[in-house]
PAVEXBA-309086 format. One record per residue: x negated, y negated, z of N, C-alpha, C in turn. Coordinates in pm, whole numbers, padded with zeros to 5 digits, always signed. Layout:
N
XYZXYZXYZ;...
//
This chain:
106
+11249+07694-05341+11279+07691-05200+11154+07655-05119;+11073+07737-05173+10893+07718-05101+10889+07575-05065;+10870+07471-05208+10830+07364-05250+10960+07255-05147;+11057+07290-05074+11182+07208-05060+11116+07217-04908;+11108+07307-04892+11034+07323-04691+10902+07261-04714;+10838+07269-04776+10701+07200-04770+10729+07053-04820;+10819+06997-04817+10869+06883-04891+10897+06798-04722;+10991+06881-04676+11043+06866-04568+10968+06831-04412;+10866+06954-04434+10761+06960-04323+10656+06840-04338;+10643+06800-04457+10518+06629-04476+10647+06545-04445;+10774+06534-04485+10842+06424-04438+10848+06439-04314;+10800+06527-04221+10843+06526-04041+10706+06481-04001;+10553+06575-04064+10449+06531-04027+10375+06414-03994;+10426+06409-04129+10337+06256-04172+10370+06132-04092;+10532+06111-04067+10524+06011-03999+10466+06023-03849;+10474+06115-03812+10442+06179-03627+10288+06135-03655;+10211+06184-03718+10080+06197-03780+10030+06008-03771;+10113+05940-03836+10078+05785-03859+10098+05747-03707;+10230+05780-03646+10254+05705-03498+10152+05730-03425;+10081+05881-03413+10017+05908-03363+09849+05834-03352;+09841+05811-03470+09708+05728-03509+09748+05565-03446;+09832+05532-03461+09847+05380-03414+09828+05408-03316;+09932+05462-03201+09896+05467-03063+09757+05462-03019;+09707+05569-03058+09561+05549-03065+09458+05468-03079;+09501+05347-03172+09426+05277-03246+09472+05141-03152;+09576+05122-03092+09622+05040-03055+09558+05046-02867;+09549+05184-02839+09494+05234-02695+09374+05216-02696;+09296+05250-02801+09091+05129-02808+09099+04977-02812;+09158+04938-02909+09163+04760-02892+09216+04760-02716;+09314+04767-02695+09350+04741-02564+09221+04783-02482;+09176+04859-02428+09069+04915-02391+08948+04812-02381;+08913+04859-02505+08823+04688-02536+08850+04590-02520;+08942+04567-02566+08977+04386-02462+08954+04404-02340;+08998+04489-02235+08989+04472-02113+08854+04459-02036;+08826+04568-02121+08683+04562-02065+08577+04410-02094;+08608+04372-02225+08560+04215-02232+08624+04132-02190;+08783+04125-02140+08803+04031-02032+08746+04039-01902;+08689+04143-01879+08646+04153-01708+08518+04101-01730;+08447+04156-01825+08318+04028-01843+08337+03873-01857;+08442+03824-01904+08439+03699-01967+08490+03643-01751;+08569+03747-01701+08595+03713-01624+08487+03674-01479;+08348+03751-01501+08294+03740-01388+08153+03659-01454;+08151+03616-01589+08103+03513-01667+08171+03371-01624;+08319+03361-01592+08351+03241-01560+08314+03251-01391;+08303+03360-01312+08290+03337-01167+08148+03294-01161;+08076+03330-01241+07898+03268-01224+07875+03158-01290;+07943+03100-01425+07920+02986-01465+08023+02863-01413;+08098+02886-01348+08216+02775-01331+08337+02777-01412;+08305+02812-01541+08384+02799-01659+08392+02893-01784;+08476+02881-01928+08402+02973-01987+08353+02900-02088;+08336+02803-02059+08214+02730-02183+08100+02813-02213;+08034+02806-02314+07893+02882-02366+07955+03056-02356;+08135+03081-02370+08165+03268-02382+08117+03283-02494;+08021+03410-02523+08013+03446-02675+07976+03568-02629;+08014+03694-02723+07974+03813-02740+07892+03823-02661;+07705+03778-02676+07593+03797-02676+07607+03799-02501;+07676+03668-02431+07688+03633-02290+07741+03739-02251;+07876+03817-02283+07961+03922-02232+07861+04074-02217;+07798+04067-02329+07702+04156-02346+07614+04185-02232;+07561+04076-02195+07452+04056-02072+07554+04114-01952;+07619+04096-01935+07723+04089-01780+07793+04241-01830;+07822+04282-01890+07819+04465-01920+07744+04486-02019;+07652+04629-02015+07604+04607-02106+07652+04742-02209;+07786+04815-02127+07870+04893-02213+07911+04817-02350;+07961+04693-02327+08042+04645-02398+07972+04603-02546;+07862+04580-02562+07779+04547-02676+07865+04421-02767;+07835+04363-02874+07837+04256-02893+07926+04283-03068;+07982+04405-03074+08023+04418-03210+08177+04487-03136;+08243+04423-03249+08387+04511-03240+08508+04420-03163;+08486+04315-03098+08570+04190-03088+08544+04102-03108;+08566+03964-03105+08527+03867-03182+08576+03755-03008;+08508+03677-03013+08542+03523-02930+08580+03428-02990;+08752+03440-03054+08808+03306-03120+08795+03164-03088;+08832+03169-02958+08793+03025-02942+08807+02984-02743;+08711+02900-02745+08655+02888-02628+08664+02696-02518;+08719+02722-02432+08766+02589-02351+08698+02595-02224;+08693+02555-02175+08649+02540-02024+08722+02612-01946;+08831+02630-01936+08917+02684-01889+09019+02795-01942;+09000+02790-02070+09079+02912-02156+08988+03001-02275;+09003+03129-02314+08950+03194-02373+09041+03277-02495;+08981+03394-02601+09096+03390-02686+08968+03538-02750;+09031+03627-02692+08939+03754-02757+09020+03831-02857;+08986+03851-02942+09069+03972-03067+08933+04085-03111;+09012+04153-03152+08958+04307-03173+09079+04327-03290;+09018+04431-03393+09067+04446-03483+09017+04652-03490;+09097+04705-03470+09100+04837-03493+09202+04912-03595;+09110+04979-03693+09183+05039-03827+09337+04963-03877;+09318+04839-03856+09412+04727-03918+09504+04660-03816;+09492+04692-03681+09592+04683-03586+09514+04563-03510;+09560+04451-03493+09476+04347-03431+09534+04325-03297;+09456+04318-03175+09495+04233-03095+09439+04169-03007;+09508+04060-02938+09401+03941-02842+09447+03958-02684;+09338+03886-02623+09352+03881-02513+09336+03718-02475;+09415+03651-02422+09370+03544-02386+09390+03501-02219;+09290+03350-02200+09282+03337-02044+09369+03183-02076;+09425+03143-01949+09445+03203-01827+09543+03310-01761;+09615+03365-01885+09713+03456-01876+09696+03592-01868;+09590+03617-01905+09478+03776-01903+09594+03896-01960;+09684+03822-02055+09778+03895-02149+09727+03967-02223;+09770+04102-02275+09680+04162-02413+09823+04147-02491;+09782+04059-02602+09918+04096-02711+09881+04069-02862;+09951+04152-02914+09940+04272-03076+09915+04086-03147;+09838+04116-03242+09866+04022-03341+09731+03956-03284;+09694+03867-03360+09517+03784-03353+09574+03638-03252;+09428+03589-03229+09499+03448-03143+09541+03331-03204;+09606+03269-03170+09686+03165-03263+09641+03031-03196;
//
């Protein structure tokens, strides 16, 4: 009987336990993107554009944000493409749409 309730109680935990960690994991990437879109964003109000976006540039213009933990996929004059990858959960931010959505940039 012991062993049938303790059987029971990891089948209720565990999944609450996993949702719980995604949310989480999914609430820092978001986070972080934002905060490196508002750099990339006042990087394009001083340069014209976002030609020359890289980490290192975003870095300079906050210097919360440091230069590890998202990545600058790919870069246009006019469009941008940030991903972050947290405990397996990826997601991007891209310009000119200043969208955050699940999954890397395409």
């Amino acid at each position: 009987m012991l062993v049938v309730m303790a059987a029971i109680l990891v089948a209720i935990v565990v999944p609450s336990y996993i949702t719980m960690r995604n949310r989480d994991s999914d609430s820092s990437a978001r986070a972080q993107l934002r905060q490196a879109g508002e750099a990339a964003e006042a990087y394009r109000a001083k340069h014209g554009s976002y030609a020359g976006l890289s980490p290192a540039a975003l870095d300079r213009l906050d210097v919360n944000l440091g230069t590890s933990g998202y990545t600058v996929r790919s870069v246009g004059a006019m469009t941008y493409c940030l991903e972050t990858t947290v405990r397996g959960r990826t997601w991007h931010l891209g310009a000119p749409s200043g969208e955050l959505h699940r999954g890397g940039c395409s």
